[in-house]
N, C-alpha and C positions, 0 to 999 in steps of 0.2 A: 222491744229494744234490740233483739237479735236481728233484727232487719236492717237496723241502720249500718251497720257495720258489715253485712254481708255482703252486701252491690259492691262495694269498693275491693275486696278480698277475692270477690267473685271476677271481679275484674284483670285485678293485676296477676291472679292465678291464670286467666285465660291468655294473658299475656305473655307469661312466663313461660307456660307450656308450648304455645307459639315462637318462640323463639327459642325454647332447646329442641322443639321440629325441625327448625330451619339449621339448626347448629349440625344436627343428628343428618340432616340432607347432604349438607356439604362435606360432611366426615365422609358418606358413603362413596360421595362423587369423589372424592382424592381418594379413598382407600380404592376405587376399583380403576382410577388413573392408575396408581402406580400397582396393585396389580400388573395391570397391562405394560406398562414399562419393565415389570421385572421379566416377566416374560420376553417380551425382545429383548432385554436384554441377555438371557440366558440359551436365545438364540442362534445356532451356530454362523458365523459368517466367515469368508472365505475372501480372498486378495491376490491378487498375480501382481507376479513383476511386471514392469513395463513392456523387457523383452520377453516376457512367459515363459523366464527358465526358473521361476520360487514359486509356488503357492502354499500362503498362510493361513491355516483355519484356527479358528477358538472361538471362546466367548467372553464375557467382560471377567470369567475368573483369569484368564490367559489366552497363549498361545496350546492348543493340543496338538496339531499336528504342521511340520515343515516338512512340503515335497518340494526336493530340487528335480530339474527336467535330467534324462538320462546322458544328452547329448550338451549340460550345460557348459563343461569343463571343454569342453572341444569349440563351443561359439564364444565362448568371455575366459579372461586371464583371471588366475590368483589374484594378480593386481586390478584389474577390472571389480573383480567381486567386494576386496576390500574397501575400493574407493565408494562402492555403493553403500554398505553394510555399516560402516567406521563414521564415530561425525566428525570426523579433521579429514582431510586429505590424507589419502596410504603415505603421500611421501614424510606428512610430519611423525610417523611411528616408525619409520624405517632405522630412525635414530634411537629408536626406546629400547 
């Protein structure tokens, strides 16, 4: 009588176990995606200005470092710099 019931049990255990394999697989494959994603992103990167008088480095926590060029103030105006920097045009703050 213990046999009739076991094929079936035997079954849907092999079944079951088979699919928290597959569960357990694809957990591994996105855990070691984003692994890898946190890493680049914890990755320093770095950006110049168009004219190459700012470069920006950081990572996705921030910015850490802002280098202006030595000669930037002598090639762009105060107002030059704002109009870049500001997101309205300098002339609508000249009123603020």
């Amino acid at each position: 009588m213990n046999d009739d019931w076991s094929a079936p049990t035997r079954a849907s255990n092999d079944a079951l176990r088979a699919q928290i394999d597959a569960m357990l697989d694809t957990f591994n494959a996105e855990k070691s995606a984003l692994l890898d994603a946190q890493s680049q992103a914890a990755a320093l990167a770095s950006v110049w200005s168009e004219d190459g008088l700012v470069r920006a480095s950081g990572t996705i926590v921030g910015v850490s470092e802002v280098h202006i060029a030595a000669d930037a103030f002598k090639r762009a105006t105060p107002e030059s710099w704002a109009a870049r920097s500001l997101p309205y045009p300098y002339s609508k703050w000249s009123d603020v």
